[in-house]
N, C-alpha and C positions, 0 to 999 in steps of 0.2 A: 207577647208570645206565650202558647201555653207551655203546660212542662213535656204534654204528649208530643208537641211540635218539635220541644230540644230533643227528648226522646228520638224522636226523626231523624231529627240532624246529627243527634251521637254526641254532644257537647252542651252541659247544661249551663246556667248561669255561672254557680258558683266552683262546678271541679272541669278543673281543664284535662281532657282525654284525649291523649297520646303523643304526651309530651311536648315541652315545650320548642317551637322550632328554632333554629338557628340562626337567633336574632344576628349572629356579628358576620354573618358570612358575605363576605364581599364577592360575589358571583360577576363575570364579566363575561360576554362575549362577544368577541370582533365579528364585525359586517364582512363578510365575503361576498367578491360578486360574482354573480349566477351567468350560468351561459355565455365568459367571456364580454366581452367589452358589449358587444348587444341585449345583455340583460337579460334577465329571466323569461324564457319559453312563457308562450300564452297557457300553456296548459300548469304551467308551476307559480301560477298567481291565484293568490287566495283570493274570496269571495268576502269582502268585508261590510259591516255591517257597521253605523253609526247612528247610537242614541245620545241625543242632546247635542246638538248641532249646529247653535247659531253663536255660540261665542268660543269659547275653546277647541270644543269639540270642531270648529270649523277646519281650526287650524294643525290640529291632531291627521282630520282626514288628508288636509292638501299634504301633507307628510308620509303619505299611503298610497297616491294616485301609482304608485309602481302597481298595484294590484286593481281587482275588480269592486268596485266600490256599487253591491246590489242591494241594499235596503237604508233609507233615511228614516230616522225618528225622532219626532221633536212633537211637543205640547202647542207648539205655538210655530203654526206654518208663515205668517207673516214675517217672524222674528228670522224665522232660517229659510225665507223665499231663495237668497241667495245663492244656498247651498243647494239647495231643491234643481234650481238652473241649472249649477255646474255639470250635476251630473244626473242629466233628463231618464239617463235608463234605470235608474234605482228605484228602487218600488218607494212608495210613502207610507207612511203611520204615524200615529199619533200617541198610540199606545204600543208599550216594547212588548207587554201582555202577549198583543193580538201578533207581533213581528213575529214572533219566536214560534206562534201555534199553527199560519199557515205559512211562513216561509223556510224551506227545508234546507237549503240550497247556499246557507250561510256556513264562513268557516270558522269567522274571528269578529269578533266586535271590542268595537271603540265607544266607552261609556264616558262620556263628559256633561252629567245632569245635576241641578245642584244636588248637594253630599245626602239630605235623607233620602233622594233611589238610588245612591250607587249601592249597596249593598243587594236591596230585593234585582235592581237589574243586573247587578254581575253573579247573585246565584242562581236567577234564571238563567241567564247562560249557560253556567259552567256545568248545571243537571243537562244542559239542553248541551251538553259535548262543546263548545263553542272557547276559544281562548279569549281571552279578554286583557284588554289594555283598559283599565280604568283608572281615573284621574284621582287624583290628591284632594284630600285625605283619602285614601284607601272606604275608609266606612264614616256611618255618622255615628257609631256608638264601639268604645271596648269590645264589647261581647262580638259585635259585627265582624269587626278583625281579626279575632281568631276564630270563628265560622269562616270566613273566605278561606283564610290562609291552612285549614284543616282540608275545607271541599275542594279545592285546589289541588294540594297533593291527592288527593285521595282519587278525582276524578282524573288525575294525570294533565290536567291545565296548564298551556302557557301560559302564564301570566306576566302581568308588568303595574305596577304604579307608573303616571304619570308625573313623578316628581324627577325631571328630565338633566339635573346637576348630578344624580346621581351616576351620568355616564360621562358629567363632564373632567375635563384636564383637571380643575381648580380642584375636585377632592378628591385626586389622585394624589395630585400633591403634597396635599394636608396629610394623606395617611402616611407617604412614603416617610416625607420628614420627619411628621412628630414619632410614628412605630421604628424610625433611626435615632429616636432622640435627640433629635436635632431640641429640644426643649429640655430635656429632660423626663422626669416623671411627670405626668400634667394631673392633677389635683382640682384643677377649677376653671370652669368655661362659662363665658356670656357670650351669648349670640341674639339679633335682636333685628327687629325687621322695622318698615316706615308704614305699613298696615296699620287702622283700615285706612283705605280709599272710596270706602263706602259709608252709609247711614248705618253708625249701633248706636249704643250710650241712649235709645230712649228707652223711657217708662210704658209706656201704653201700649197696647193693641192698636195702629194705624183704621181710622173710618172702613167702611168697605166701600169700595169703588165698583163703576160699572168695567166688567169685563171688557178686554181690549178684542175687534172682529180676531176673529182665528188662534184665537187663545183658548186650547180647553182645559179651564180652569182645576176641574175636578181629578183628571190626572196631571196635571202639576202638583196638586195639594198629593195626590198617590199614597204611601204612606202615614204620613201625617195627620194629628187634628185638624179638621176641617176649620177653615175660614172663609171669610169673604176676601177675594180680591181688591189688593194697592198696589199701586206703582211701585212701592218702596219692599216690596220681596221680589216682582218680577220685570225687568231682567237682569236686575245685575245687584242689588243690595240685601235678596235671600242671604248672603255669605252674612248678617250681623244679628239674623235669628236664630233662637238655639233650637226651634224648631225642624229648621233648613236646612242653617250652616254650622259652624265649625268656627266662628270668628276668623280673628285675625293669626290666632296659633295652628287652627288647623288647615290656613289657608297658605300659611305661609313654613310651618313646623318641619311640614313633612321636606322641604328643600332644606332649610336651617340647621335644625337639629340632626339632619341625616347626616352632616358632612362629621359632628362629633360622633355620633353614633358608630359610623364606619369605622374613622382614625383609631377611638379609642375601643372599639372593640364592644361597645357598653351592651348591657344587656337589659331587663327590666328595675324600672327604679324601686326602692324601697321605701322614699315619702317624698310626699311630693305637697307645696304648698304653694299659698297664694296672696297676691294682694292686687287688688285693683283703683284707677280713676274712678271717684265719686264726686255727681256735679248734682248740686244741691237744688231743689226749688223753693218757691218762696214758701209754701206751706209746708216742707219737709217731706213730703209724700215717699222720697227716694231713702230714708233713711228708714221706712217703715217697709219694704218692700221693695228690692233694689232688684232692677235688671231681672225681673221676671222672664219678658220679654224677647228682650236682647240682649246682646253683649256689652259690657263698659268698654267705655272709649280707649281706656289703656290699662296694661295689668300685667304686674311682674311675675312667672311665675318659678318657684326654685324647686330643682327633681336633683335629688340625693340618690348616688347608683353608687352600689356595693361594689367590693374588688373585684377582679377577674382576672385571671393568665398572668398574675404576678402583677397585677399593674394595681397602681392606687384605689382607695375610694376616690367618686367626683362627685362634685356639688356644679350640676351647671343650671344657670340664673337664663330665663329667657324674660323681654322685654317687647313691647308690641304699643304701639298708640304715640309713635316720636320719642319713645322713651328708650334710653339708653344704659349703659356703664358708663362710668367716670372714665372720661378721657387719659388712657395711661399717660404717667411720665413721660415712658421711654421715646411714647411716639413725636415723630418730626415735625413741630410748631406748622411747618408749610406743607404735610399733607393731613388731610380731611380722612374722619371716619366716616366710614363704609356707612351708604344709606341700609343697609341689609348685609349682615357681617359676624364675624365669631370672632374672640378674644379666646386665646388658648395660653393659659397659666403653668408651667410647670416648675419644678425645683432649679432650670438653669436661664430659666429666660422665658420670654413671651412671643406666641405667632399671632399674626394679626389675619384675616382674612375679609373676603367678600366684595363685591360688585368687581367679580375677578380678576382680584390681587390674593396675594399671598407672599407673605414678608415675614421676617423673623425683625424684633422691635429689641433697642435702637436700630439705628441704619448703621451702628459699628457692627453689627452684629449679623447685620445682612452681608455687610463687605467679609466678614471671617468666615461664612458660611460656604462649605462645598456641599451642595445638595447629591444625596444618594443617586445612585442610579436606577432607572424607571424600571421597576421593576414588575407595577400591576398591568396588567394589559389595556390597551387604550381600545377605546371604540371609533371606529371608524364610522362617520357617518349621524344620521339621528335617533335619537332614543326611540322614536317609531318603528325607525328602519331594525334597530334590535331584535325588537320583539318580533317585525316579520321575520327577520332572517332565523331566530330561536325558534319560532314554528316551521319554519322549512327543514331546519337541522334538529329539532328535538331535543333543545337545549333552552335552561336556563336561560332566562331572559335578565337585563339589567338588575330589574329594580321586583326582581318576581314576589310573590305573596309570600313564600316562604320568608323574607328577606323583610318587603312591606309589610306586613299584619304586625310585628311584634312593633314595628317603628311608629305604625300609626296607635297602633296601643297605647303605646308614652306619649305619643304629642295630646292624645284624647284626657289621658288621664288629667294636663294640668285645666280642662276645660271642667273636670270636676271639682277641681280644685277650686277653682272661680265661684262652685256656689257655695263653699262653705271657708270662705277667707279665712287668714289668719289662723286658720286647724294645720295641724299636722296630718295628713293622711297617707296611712301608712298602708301602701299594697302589696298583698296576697297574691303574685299571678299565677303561682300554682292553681290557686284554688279560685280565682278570681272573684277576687273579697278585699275591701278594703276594712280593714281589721278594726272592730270594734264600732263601727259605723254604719250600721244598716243601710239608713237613707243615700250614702254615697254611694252604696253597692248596689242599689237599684238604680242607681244610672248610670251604670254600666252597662245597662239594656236599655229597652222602650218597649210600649206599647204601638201594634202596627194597625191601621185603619185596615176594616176586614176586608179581603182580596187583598189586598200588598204584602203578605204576613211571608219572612223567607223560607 
């Protein structure tokens, strides 16, 4: 990106302009429903639009059919024939380019393409007036996340992340408890997912294959250095290229780390590091040039966050590739840790969470416990249905970019973290700079293939 483009945009790489937003604000707002038990008027249903739509994004829309569902967009019509079926009267495209230049008549779109176009297609969007619900991680780069979460407010956008626990029960709970103290101070958190379920951990560039019919390869690649097409980025294992994805922290962070993020109110980390799985070949090749590529197969990463509102510093450790925390003490010989879970440490005791439980550890400790009363507002309904009803009523949506951009900031940062192990990297997010570190500060952007540029 040039610097005349940031110039454009109003936010350069390195100084963050106009403040930073309000990472810790837990924004709710309950579903009501429209028009009495028959449901929203034909005339008070949005016109939605969905790009990337043969895996997620499928299941985003059937969570939408309340409304008018008029344009589909996908790289690969074969892949979302499916969705094409369901719903015959939606115009098609291939490119969200071309979606956005002749169709006017759109209100909201639903982005779920992998992570390097969520950003160029949710700021087409959101110049293009359009609210957007895009999927987790929020962006594929730092710099991206705070662009959305600026153009956003600026452009008056509903928005939303798809990171859909963020309107669930379970991290209501976590916040009411631990902000009651039902722990204590908390000081130190691990949370830790069973990710990847896909192909990372290699060395190489994968051969190039012949394109699959109905696949248009060159806006797939969109953004991105160009390559030749493999089975093994499209359709479902792009999430272990750093080109594409985000591994297994950005696929899974922005659910995980959100639920501390909220509880404890955190705000941007202050250093953040790393260590990763290394699997050896016979010539060593990996030990001269690791994970170019891809992502390692597992890799701990630890984000150090300053005080806030009277509350402690925290050091919370994230975990990814089977790898874990030490099985506490406290916990009951005859229940199992959470496949995907948070350990929350404080001065009087430990909460356990995940694959939705939530427990305060021993079980003496669960039986002494009176949980506060519910105090944050609960959501009625699905994190979809949020975001429509937040555009009807001109509200804040769950999981809105004000809210997302600072969150996917941190989870992106420990993915920097990754290329320079064992450093300490200490962040600037004022100025968004990693302090004394050039090269980690330049990736905190990219370079965009010309036409994709946001």
């Amino acid at each position: 990106m040039s610097e005349k483009q940031n110039k454009k945009n109003g936010l350069s790489r390195r100084q963050f302009i106009g403040g930073v937003a309000a990472a810790s604000a837990f924004t709710i707002v309950p579903r009501h429903v429209l028009g009495g038990t028959a449901g929203p008027a034909p005339s008070d249903k949005l016109n939605i639009a969905g790009i990337g739509i043969g895996g997620m994004g499928k299941n985003n829309i059937k969570e939408m059919e309340t409304e008018n569902i008029v344009a589909l967009c996908d790289v690969d019509w074969k892949y979302a024939e499916e969705v094409f079926k369901k719903y015959p009267k939606a115009f098609k495209y291939k490119d969200y380019r071309a979606m956005f230049d002749r169709q006017k008549d759109i209100d909201a779109v639903v982005i779920a393409t992998p992570d390097h176009h969520h950003a160029p297609a949710t700021m087409q969007a959101m110049l293009a007036g359009k609210h957007v619900y895009t999927q987790k991680p929020l962006t594929h780069t730092v710099y991206e996340a705070r662009l959305l979460a600026k153009t956003a407010k600026e452009q008056k956008i509903i928005s939303t992340m798809g990171n859909q626990g963020h309107s669930s029960e379970e991290i209501r709970l976590e916040t009411e408890w631990l902000q009651a103290g039902a722990i204590g101070d908390v000081y130190e958190v691990h949370t830790w997912t069973d990710r990847p379920v896909w192909t990372q951990g290699v060395y190489g560039r994968p051969e190039t294959q012949e394109i699959p019919e109905g696949l248009d390869w060159d806006s797939w690649i969109g953004p991105a250095r160009f390559r030749g097409f493999n089975k093994y980025y499209h359709p479902w294992s792009w999430r272990g290229w750093w080109d594409f994805g985000t591994g297994s922290l950005g696929d899974m962070g922005c659910h995980m780390i959100d639920h501390p993020w909220t509880a404890l109110k955190l705000t941007y980390p202050i250093m953040v590091s790393a260590s990763y799985v290394m699997d050896f070949m016979e010539d060593d090749r990996w030990q001269k040039r690791p994970f170019e590529e891809s992502f390692p197969k597992g890799a701990i990463i630890t984000y150090n966050f300053p005080e806030r509102e009277g509350m402690p510093a925290v050091r919370l450790t994230w975990y990814d590739g089977g790898l874990q925390p030490p099985r506490p003490v406290e916990l009951d010989p005859r229940r199992k840790m959470p496949t995907n879970g948070s350990l929350y440490v404080g001065t009087k005791g430990k909460l356990l969470s995940g694959d939705g439980m939530v427990r305060l550890i021993p079980e003496s400790a669960m039986k002494e416990f009176t949980p506060p009363e519910k105090t944050i507002p609960r959501i009625k309904g699905t994190h979809e249905q949020n975001w429509i009803q937040s555009i009807k009523e001109n509200k804040p949506a769950s999981s809105n970019f004000g809210y997302a951009g600072p969150l996917t900031e941190t989870v992106l940062l420990g993915n920097i973290a990754l290329r320079f192990p064992y450093e300490a990297l200490q962040f600037d997010a004022e100025n968004m700079a990693i302090k004394g570190n050039d090269k980690a500060t330049a990736l905190l952007t990219k370079k965009y293939r010309k036409g994709w540029e946001l």
